[in-house]
PAVO-992731 format. One record per residue (C-alpha): x, y, z; residue number from 0; residue in one letter. Coordinates in steps of 0.5 Angstrom, whole numbers, m for minus. Example, Ala and Ser with C-alpha at 12.3 -4.5 7.8 and 13.67 -1.06 7.14 Angstrom:
% residues 2
+-------+-------+-------+-----+------+
:     x :     y :     z : pos : code :
+-------+-------+-------+-----+------+
:    25 :    m9 :    16 :   0 :    A :
:    27 :    m2 :    14 :   1 :    S :
+-------+-------+-------+-----+------+
% end
This chain:
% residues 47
+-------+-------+-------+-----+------+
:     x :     y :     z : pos : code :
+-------+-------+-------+-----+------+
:   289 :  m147 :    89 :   0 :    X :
:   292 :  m151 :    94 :   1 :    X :
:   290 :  m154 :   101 :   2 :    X :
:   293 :  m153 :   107 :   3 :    X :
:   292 :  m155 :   115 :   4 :    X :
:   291 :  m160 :   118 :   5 :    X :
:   284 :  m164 :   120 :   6 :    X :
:   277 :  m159 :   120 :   7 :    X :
:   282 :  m154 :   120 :   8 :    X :
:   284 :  m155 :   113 :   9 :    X :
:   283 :  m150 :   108 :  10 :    X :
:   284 :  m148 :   100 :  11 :    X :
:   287 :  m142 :    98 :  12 :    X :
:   291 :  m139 :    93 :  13 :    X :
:   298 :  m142 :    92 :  14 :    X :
:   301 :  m136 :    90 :  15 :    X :
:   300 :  m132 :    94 :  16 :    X :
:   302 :  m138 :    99 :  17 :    X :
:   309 :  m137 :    95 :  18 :    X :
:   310 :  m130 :    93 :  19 :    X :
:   306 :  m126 :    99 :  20 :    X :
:   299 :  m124 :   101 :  21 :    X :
:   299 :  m119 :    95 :  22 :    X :
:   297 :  m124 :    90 :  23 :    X :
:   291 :  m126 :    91 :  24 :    X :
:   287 :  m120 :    94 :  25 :    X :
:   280 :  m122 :    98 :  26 :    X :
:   281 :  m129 :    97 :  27 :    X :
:   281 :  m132 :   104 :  28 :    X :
:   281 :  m138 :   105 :  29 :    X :
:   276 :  m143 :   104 :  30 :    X :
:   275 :  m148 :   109 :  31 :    X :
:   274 :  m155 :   106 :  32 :    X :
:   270 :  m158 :   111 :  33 :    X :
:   264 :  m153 :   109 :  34 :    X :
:   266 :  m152 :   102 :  35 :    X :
:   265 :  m159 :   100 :  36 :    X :
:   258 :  m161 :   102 :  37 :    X :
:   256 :  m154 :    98 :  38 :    X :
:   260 :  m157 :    92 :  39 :    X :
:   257 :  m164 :    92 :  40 :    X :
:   250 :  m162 :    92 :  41 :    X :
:   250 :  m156 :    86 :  42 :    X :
:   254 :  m163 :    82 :  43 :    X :
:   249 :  m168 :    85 :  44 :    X :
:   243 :  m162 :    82 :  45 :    X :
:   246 :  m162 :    76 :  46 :    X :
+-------+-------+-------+-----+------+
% end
């Protein structure tokens, strides 16, 4: 994975296929790091 954008409007996606085309990583849209990271924090804080 790697990040990509700038401001609330980066993002994580796949990096290959950032490099070697869209056909990589098929049905892995991007995930928006403004609303995935909350998500995370809270399943760790859970644990």
């Amino acid at each position: 994975m790697t990040v990509v954008g700038s401001g609330t409007r980066r993002a994580y996606y796949c990096a290959n296929a950032k490099e070697k085309g869209p056909t990589v990583c098929v049905g892995l849209p991007g995930n928006r790091l403004d609303l995935l990271q909350p998500l995370v924090l809270d399943g760790l804080r859970d644990d």
